[in-house]
C-alpha positions as CSV (number, residue, x, y, z in Angstrom):
1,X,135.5,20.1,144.0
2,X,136.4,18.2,147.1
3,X,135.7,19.0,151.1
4,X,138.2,19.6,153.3
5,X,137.7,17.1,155.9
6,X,139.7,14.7,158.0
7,X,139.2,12.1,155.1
8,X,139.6,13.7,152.0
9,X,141.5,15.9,150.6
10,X,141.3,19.1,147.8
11,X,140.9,19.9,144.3
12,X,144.4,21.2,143.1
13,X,142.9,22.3,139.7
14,X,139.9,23.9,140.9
15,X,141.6,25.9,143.5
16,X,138.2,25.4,145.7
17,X,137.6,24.2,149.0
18,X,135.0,23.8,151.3
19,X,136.1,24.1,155.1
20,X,134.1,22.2,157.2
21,X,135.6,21.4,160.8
22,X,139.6,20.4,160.0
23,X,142.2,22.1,158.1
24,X,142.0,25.3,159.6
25,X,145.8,25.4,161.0
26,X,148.9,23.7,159.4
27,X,147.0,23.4,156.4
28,X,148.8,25.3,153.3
29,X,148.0,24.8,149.5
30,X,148.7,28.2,147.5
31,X,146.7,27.2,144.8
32,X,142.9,27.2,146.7
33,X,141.6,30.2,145.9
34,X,137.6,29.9,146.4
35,X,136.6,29.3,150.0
36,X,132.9,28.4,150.7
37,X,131.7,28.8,154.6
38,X,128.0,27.6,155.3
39,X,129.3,27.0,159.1
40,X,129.5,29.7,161.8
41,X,133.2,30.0,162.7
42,X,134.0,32.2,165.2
43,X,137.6,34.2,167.2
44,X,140.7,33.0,165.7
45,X,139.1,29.8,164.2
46,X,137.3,32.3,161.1
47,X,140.6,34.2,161.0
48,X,142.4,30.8,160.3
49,X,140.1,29.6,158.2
50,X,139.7,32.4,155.4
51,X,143.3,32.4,155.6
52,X,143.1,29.5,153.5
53,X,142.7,31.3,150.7
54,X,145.1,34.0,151.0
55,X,148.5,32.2,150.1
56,X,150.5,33.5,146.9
57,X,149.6,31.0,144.4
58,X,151.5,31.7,141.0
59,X,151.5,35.5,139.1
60,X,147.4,35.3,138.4
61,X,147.0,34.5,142.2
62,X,146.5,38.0,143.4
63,X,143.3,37.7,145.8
64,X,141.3,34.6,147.4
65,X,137.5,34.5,147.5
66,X,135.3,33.5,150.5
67,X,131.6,32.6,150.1
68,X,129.8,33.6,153.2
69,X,126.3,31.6,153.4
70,X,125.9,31.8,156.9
71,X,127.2,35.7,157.3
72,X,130.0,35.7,159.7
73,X,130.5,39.6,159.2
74,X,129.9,40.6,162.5
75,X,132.0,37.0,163.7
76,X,134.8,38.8,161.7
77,X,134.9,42.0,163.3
78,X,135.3,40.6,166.6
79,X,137.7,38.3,166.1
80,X,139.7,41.6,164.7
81,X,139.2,43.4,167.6
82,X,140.9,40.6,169.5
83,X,143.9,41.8,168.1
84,X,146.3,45.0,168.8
85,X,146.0,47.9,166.4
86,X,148.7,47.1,164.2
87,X,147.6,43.6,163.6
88,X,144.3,44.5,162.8
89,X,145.9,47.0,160.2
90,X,147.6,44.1,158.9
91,X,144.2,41.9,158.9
92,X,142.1,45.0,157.6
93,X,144.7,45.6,154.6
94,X,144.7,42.4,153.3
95,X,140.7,41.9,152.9
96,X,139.2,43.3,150.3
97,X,134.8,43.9,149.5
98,X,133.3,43.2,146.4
99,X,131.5,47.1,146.6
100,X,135.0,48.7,146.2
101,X,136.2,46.3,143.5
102,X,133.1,47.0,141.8
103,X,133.5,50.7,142.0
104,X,137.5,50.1,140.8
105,X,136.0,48.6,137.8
106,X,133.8,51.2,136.6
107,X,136.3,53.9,137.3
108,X,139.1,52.2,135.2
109,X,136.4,51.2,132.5
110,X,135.1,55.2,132.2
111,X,139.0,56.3,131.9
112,X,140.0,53.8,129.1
113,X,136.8,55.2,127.6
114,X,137.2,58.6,128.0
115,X,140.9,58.4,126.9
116,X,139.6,57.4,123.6
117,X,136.8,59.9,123.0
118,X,139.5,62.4,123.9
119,X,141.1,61.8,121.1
120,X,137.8,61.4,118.7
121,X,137.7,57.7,119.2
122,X,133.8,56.2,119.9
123,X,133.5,53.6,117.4
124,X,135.6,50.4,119.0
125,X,135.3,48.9,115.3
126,X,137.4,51.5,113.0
127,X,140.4,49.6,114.0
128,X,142.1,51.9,111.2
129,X,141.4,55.1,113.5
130,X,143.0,53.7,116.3
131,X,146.4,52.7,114.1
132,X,146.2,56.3,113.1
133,X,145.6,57.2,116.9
134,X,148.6,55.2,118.1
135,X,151.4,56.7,115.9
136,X,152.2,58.7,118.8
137,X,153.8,56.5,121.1
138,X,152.6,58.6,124.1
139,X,149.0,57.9,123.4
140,X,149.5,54.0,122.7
141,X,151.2,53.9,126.2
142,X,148.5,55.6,127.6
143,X,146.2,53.2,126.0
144,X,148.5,50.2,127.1
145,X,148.1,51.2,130.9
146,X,144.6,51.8,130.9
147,X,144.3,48.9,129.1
148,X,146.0,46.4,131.9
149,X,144.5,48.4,134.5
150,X,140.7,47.2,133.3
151,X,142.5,44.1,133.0
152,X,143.3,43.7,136.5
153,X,140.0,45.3,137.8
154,X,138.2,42.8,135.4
155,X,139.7,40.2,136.9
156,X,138.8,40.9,140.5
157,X,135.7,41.0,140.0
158,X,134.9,38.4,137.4
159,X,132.8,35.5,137.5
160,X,130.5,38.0,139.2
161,X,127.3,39.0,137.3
162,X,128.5,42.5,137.1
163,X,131.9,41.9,135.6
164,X,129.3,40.7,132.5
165,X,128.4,44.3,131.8
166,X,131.8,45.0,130.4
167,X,132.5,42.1,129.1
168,X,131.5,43.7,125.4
169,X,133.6,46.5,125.7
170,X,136.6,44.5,127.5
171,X,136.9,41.9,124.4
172,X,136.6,45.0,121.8
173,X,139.6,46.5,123.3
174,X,141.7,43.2,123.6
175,X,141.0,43.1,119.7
176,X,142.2,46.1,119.6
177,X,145.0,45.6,121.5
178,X,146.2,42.4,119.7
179,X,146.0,44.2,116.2
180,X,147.6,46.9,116.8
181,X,150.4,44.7,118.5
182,X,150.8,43.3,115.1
183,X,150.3,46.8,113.2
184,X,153.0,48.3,115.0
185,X,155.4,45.4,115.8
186,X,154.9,46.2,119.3
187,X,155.4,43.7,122.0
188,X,154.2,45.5,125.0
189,X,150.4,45.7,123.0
190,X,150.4,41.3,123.8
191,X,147.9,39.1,125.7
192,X,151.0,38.2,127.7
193,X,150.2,39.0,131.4
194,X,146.6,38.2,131.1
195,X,145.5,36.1,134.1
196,X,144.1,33.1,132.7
197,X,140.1,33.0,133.7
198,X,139.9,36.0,131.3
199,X,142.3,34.8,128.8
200,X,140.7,31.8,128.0
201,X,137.4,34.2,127.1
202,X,139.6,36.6,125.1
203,X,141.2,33.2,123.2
204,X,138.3,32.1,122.2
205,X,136.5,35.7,120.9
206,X,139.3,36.5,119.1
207,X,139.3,33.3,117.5
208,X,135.7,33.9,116.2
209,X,137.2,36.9,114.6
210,X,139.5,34.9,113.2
211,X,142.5,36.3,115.0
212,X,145.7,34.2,115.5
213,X,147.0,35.6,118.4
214,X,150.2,33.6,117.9
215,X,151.0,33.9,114.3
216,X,153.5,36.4,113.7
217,X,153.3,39.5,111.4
218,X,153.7,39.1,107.8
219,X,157.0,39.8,106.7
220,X,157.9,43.0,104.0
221,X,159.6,39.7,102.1
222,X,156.2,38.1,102.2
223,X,154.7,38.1,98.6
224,X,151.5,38.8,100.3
225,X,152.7,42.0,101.8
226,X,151.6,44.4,99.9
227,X,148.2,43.1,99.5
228,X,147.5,42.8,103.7
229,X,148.6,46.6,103.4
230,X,146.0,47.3,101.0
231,X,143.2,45.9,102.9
232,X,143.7,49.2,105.4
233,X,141.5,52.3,104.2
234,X,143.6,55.1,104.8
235,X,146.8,56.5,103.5
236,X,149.0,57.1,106.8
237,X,147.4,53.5,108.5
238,X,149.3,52.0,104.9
239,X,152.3,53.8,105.8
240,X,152.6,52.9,108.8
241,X,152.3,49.0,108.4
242,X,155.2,49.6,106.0
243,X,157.3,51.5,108.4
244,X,156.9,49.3,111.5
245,X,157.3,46.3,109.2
246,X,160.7,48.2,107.8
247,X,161.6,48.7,111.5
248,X,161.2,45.5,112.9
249,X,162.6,44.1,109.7
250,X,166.1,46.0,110.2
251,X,165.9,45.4,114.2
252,X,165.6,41.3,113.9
253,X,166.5,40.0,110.1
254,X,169.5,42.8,109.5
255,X,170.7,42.5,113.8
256,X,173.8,40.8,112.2
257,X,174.8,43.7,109.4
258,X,175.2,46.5,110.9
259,X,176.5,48.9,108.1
260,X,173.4,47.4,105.8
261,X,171.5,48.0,108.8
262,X,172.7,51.5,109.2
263,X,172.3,52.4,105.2
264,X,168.1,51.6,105.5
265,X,167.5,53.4,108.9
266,X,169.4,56.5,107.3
267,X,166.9,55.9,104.5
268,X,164.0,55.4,106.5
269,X,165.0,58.4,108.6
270,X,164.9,60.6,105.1
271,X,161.8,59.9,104.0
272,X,160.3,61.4,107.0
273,X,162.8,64.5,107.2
274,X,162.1,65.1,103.9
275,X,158.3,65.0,103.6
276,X,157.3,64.9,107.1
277,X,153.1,64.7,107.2
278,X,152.7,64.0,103.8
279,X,151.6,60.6,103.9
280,X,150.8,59.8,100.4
281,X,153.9,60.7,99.8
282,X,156.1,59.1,102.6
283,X,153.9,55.6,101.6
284,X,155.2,55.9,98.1
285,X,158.6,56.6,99.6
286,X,158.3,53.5,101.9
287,X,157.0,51.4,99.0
288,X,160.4,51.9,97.2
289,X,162.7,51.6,100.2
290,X,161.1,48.1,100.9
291,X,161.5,47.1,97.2
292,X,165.6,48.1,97.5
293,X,165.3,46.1,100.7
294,X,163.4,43.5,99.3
295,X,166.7,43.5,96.3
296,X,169.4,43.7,99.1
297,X,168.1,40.2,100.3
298,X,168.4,38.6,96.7
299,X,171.9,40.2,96.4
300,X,174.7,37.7,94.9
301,X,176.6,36.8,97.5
302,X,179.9,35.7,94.9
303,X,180.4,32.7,96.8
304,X,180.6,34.2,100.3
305,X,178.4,32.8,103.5
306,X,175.7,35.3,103.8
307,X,175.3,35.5,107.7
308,X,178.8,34.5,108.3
309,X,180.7,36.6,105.7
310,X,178.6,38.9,103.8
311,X,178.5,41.6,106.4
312,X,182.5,41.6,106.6
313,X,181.8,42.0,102.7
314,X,179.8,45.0,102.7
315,X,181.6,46.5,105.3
316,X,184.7,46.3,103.6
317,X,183.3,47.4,100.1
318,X,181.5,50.9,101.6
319,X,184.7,51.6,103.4
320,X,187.4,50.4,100.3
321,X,185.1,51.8,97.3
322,X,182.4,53.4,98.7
323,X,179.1,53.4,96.7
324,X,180.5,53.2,93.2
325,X,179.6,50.4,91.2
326,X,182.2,47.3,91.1
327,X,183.8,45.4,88.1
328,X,184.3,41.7,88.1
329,X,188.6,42.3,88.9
330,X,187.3,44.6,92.0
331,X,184.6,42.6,93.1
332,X,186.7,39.1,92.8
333,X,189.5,41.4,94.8
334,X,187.4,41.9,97.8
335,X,186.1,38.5,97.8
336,X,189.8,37.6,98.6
337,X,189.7,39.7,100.9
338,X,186.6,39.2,102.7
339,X,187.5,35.9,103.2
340,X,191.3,36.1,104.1
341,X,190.1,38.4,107.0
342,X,187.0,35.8,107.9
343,X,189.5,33.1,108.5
344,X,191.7,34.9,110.8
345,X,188.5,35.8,112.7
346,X,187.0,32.9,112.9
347,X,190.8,30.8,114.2
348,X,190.8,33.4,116.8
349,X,187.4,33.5,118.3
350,X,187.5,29.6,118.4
351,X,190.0,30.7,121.3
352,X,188.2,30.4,125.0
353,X,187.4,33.8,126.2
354,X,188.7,35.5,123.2
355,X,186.6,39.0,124.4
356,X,188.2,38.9,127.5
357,X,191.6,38.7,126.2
358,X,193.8,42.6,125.0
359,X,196.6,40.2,124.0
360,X,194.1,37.8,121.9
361,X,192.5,41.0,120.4
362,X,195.6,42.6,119.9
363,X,196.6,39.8,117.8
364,X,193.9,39.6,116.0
365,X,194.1,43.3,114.6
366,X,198.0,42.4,113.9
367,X,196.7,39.8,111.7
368,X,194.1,41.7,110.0
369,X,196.6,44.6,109.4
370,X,199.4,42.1,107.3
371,X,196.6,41.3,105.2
372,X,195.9,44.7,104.4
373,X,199.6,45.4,104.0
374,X,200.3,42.6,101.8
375,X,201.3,43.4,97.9
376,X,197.6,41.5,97.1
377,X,195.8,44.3,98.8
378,X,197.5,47.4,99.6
379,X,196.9,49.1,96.6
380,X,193.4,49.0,97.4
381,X,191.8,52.7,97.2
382,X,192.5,54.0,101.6
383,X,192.7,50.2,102.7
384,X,196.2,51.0,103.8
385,X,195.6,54.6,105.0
386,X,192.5,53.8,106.9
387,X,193.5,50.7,108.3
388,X,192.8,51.5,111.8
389,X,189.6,52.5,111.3
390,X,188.9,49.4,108.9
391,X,189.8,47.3,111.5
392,X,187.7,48.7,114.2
393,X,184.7,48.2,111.9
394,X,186.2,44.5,111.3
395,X,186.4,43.9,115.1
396,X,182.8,45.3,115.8
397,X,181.1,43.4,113.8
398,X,183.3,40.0,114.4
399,X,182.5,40.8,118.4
400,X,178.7,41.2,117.1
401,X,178.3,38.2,115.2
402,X,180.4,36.3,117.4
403,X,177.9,33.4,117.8
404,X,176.8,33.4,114.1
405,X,180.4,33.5,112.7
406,X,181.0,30.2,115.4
407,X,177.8,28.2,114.9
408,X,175.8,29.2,111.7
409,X,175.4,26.5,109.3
């Protein structure tokens, strides 16, 4: 802490600072946010001075805080009056009382709390419950608002003794939150956007529990998947870690195969079609579809660069052969293939502003299209009479992959 006098000067890290007789005018540091007075300042003089406080300061800056010792309530009303009526609106709107914060907090703390018993939930500890609870998205982002609105009422009020009574409750929830973040692959359940004097408490109770808030779900490829599934007691709370897990699998590993991509979500899709709220069932079902995916990853790759070329690969074999199993002559075929057209590709979008170009991709397409027309591969089953299409499928995932097929080692 330091004084703000004519011979020193103030705290940047504690944000605090004590006016005393100078600095009241001219003086601007955003980051003080704790004023004490124990002077009587009067007229424009208190204005100036608790406007000290009130500078935006950085996201978590939303409020300043003066300490009256002296009580220069009644000093602050008059100095208000001094002004016309829509200045003192402007005064008025920007002070705020600890009484109406206060009351802000309990009502936001009561509707979190009541949100949950709505919906059978009184036990903050059956973490399993509230996975079950937050399959429907519309409840978790009813959850997720009342959540950051206790948030930001807990942080207007907090270090005061009151803020302690919810303290309990508060960290409960934030374990809540974080988990199910994790449970559901969901980033808007995060401690991102929590202002940092209540962060710093959250930290360090979820770290008694043992909860890393920046370690990242566990992988379906993870040995260990299936057994962090396990630990969960009930049947639909299984399924569900396997189907967020399957979800955010296909959105971030499989972003650069598309047509792989689109084969699990169309099984992923069927397993609920087909047997809807039967969750034993749909876990088994889930189970399986992670093994295949599980398999897809340890595919053989014949030689072929599996970011760079392997989704040119599988495109080419669903659309040439379809599902059918391939013999070695087939399968050494459309490795020619796969690689005839990934050279082409990859000449061509070496080109500067290669996407931006009709004649560059108009060229491009040409040269896919001799390939397919050549004696080597036009007897391929449809290659030649669903060429256009081919090569639309060709050109979406080339403009997809653009930076992988360029810069992937």
């Amino acid at each position: 802490m330091s004084f703000g006098t004519e011979d020193s000067g103030v705290d940047g890290n504690l944000g605090i600072i004590i006016v005393n007789n100078m600095l009241l005018t001219g003086f601007d540091a955003p980051i003080e946010q704790v004023m004490y007075l124990d002077k009587v300042i009067v007229a424009h003089n208190l204005l100036q001075a608790i406007a000290r406080v009130n500078r935006v300061g950085g996201a978590f800056k939303d409020k300043g805080f003066v300490v009256d010792y002296v009580g220069i309530g009644h000093h602050l009303k008059k100095a208000i009056d001094s002004y016309d009526e829509r200045e003192q609106k402007e005064i008025i709107d920007t002070l705020s009382f600890p009484d109406d914060e206060l009351r802000e907090l309990i009502a936001s703390h009561a509707a979190i709390m009541d949100l949950l018993k709505k919906h059978g939930l009184s036990d903050l500890t059956d973490h399993d419950a509230f996975f079950d609870l937050f399959y429907d998205e519309d409840i978790r982002f009813d959850f997720m608002m009342a959540y950051k609105k206790l948030t930001r009422c807990l942080n207007q009020v907090f270090p005061a003794r009151q803020a302690l009574d919810y303290m309990a409750d508060y960290q409960a929830l934030t374990e809540i939150n974080v988990l199910a973040g994790k449970h559901f692959r969901d980033e808007r359940l995060s401690m991102k956007g929590i202002p940092p004097k209540l962060r710093s408490i959250t930290d360090a109770y979820l770290e008694s529990k043992g909860i890393e808030v920046k370690v990242e779900p566990i992988s379906i490829l993870d040995e260990d998947f299936q057994q962090e599934v396990g630990k969960r007691n009930r049947t639909k709370t299984k399924a569900a870690e396997i189907e967020h897990a399957i979800r955010h699998h296909l959105d971030v590993e499989l972003d650069d195969d598309p047509d792989l991509r689109a084969s699990f979500a169309a099984a992923l899709a069927a397993i609920f079609e087909e047997f809807r709220d039967n969750w034993q069932k749909i876990y088994e079902e889930l189970e399986k579809l992670r093994e295949r995916i599980i398999n897809a990853n340890k595919e053989p790759t014949y030689g072929l660069h599996r970011k760079k070329q392997m989704p040119f690969f599988r495109s080419l074999k669903r659309e040439i052969f379809g599902e059918k199993d391939l013999n070695e002559d087939e399968i050494s075929l459309l490795v020619n293939l796969t690689q005839q057209v990934f050279l082409v590709v990859e000449r061509e979008l070496k080109l500067t502003g290669f996407w931006e170009s009709i004649p560059a991709r108009n060229k491009l397409k040409a040269e896919i299209q001799k390939i397919f027309l050549s004696p080597e591969f036009n007897k391929l089953p449809d290659l030649v009479k669903n060429r256009a299409r081919i090569i639309s499928r060709v050109m979406e995932i080339s403009e997809k992959n653009n930076d992988i097929i360029l810069y992937a080692v």
